[in-house]
C-alpha positions in Angstrom: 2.1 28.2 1.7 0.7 24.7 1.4 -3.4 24.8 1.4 -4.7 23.5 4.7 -5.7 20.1 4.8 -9.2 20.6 6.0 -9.7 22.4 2.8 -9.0 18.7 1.0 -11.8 17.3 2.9 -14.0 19.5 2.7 -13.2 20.0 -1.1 -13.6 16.1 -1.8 -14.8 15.0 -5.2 -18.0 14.0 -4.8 -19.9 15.2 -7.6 -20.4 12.2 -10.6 -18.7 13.8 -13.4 -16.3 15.5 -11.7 -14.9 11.9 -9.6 -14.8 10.9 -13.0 -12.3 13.0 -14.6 -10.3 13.2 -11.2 -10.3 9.3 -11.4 -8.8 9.6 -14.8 -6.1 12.1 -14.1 -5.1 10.0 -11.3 -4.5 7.0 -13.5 -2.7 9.1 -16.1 -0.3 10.0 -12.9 0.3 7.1 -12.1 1.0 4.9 -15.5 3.9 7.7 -15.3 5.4 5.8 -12.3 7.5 2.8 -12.2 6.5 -0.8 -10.9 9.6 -0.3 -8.3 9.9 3.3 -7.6 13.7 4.5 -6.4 13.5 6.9 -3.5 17.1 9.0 -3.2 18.6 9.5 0.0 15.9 11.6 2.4 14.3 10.4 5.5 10.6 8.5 4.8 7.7 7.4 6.3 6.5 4.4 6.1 2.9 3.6 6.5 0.6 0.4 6.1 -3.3 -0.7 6.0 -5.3 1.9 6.5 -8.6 0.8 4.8 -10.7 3.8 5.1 -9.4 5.4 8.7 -9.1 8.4 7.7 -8.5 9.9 10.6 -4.9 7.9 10.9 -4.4 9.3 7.5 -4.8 12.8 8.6 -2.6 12.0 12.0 -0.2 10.8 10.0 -0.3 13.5 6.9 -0.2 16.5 10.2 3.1 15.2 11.5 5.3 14.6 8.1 3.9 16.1 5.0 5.1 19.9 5.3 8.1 19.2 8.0 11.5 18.1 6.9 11.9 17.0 3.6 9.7 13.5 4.0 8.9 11.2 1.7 5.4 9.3 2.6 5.6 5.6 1.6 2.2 4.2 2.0 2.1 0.8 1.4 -1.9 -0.3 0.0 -5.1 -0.6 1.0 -6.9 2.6 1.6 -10.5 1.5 1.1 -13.0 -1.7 2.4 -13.8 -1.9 6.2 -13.2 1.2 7.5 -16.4 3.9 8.0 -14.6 6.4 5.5 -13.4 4.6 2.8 -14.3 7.0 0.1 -13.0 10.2 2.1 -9.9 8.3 3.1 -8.8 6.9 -0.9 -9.8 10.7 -2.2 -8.2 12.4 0.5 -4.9 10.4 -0.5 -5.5 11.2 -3.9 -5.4 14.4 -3.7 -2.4 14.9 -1.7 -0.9 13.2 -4.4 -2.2 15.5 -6.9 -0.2 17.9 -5.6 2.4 16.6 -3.7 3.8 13.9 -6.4 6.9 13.4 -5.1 6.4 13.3 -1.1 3.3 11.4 -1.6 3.6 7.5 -3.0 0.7 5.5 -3.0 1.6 1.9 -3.8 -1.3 -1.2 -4.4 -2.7 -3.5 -2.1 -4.6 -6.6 -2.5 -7.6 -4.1 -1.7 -6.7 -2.3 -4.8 -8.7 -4.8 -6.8 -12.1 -5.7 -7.9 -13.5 -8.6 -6.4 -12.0 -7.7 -2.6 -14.2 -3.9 -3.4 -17.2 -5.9 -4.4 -17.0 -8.5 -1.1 -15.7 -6.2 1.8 -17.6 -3.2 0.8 -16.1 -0.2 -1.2 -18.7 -1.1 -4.0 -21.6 -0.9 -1.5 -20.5 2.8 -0.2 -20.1 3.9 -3.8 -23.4 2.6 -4.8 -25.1 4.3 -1.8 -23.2 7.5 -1.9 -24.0 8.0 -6.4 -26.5 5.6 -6.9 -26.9 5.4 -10.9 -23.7 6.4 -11.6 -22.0 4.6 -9.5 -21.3 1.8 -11.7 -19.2 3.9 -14.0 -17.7 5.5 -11.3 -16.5 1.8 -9.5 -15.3 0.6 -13.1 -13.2 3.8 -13.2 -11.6 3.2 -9.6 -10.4 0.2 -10.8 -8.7 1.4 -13.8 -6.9 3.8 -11.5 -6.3 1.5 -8.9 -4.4 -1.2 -11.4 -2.1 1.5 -12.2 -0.6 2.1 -8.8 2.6 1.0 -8.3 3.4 -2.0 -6.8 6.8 -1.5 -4.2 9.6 1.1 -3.3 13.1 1.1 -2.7 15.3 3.2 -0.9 18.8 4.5 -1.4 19.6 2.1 1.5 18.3 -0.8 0.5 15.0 -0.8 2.1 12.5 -3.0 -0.1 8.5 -1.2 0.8 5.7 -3.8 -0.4 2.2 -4.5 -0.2 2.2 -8.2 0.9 5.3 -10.1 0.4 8.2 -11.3 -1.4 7.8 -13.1 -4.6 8.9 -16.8 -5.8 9.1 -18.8 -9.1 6.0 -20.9 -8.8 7.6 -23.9 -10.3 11.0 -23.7 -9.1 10.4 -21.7 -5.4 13.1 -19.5 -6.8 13.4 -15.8 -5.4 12.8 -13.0 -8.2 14.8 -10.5 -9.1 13.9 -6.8 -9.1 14.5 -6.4 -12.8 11.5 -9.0 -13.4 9.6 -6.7 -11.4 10.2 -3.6 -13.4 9.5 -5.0 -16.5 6.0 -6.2 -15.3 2.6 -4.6 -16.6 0.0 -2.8 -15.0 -3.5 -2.3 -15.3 -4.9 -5.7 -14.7 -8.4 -4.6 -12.7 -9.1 -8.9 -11.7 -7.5 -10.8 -9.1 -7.3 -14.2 -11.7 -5.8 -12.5 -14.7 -2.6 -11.0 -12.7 0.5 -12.3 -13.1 2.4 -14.6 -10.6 4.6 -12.3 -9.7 1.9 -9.0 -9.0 -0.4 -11.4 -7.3 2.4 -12.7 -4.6 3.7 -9.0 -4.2 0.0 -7.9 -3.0 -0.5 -11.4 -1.1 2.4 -12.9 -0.1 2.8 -13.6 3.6 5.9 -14.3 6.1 5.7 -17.7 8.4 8.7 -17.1 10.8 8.1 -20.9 11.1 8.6 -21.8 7.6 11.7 -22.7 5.9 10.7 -22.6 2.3 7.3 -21.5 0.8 3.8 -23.1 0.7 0.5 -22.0 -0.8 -1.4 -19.6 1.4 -4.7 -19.8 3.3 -6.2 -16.7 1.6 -6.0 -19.2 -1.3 -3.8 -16.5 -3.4 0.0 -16.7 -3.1 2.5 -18.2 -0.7 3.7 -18.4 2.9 7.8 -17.5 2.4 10.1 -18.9 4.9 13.5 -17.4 6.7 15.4 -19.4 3.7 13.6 -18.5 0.9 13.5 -14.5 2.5 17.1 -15.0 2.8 18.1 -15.6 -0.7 15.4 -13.0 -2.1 17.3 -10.4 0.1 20.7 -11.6 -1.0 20.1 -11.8 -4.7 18.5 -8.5 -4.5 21.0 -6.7 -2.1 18.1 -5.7 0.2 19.0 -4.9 3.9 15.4 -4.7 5.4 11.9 -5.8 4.0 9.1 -3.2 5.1 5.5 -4.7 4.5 1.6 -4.6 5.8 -1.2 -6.9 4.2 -1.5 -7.8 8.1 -3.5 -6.3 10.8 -1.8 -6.7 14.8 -3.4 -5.2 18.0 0.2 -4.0 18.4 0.7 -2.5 15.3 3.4 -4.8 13.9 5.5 -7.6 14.1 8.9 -8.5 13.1 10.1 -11.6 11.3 13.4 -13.5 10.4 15.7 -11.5 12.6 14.1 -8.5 12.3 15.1 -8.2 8.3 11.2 -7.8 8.0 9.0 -5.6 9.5 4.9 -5.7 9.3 3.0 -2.5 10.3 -0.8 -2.2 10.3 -1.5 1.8 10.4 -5.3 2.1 10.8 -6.6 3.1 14.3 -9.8 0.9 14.0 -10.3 -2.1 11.8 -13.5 -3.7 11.9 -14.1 -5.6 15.4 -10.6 -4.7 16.1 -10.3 -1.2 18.0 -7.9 1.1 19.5 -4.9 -1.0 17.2 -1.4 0.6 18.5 -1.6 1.7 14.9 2.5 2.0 14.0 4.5 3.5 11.1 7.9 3.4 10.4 10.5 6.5 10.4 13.5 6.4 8.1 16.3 9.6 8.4 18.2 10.6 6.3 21.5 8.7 8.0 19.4 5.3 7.5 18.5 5.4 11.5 14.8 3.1 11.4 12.6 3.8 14.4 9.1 2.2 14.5 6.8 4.7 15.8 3.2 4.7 16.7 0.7 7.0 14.6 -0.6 8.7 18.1 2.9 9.9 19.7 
């Protein structure tokens, strides 16, 4: 019998040393996992932002994680914003602890230093363990720049963080193999490489041919053409991303070969979001679904 969920709130690690050394076996899991992790034929959820709404965690965690044989995509961003940041990220941790398999937590560009220090993760750790909460931020990071950074399915579903990634120079698409043979465990948002940076900020432009450099001053703006020959050299059939927060929930782009969910309930100034996820079975039938239904 699988142990009742309440029992991982109310079983959190919120003791010093003990975060510590959970932090660190979480990093050792995931250094194990590929940059691109292959999911085999099963049906998957697929779930974006939730930056510390724990509550849509739990909604969505009720409804998938012990029926059918699910996979749980989620796709970055667990902490800055929301009112449970800390509970949220463990909570998801430890689900991942012991689910390995069902349970794949890939980066977001709130998976990183300098966005915890601005929007807010660093300020909830420093008033939740005072002293120690330096070492205890510092080791967060470690773990956080060894998440993986996309999925893809038996299908040809591409799961990402932010967006597709280009050749700087030449506005080239990349191919997946660049993307496996990338390494993690880059903790600032400057040393990256081109290629992590733009699959954690990348954005779409529906009105955009080719690329241009992006307003959040990291990464690029892709276009339909550019999308269209990343999804052609790659063989991908459908581009599943968040990185972007809608009242609705999501938003499709180029044809509806990309998809953009936002999965928190409440975001800052923005509540009651039409919070969505997306439902893959097993016979590659997609339906977009809202976290509440």
């Amino acid at each position: 019998m699988p142990k009742p969920l309440e029992s991982y709130i109310t079983n959190l690690p919120l003791k010093a040393s003990e975060l510590l050394d959970f932090l660190e076996e979480m990093r050792k899991i995931f250094i194990k996992e590929p940059n691109l992790i292959k999911i085999q034929r099963g049906p998957c959820i697929f779930i974006g932002d939730t930056h510390g709404d724990l509550d849509a965690s739990l909604e969505i965690i009720e409804k998938f994680l012990f029926k059918e044989d699910y996979t749980l995509v989620f796709l970055g961003d667990y902490v800055d914003r929301g009112v449970q940041q800390l509970e949220n990220v463990l909570f998801l941790f430890l689900l991942k602890k012991d689910y390995p398999q069902k349970i794949i937590l890939l980066r977001g560009n709130h998976e990183e230093e300098a966005m915890n220090i601005s929007y807010g993760f660093r300020n909830i750790l420093s008033q939740t363990f005072g002293k120690d909460s330096k070492r205890i931020f510092e080791q967060f990071q470690r773990t956080f720049a060894q998440l993986p950074l996309c999925i893809l399915t038996w299908n040809h579903i591409f799961g990402v963080h932010g967006g597709i990634p280009i050749d700087p120079k030449t506005r080239n698409p990349i191919i997946l193999k660049e993307i496996e043979q990338l390494s993690r465990g880059i903790t600032h948002i400057e040393q990256l490489d081109f290629i992590t940076a733009q699959l954690l900020w990348n954005d779409p432009k529906n009105e955009l041919t080719g690329a241009e450099p992006s307003a959040r001053g990291i990464g690029f703006y892709f276009g339909k053409e550019i999308f269209e020959d990343f999804i052609t050299i790659n063989n991908i059939q459908l581009v599943i991303r968040s990185h972007e927060v809608f009242q609705s929930g999501y938003k499709y782009f180029f044809d509806q070969k990309l998809i953009s969910i936002f999965s928190a309930l409440n975001y800052g100034f923005l509540q009651s979001i039409e919070a969505k996820i997306v439902k893959l079975d097993a016979d590659g039938t997609i339906q977009l679904m809202k976290i509440t239904e």
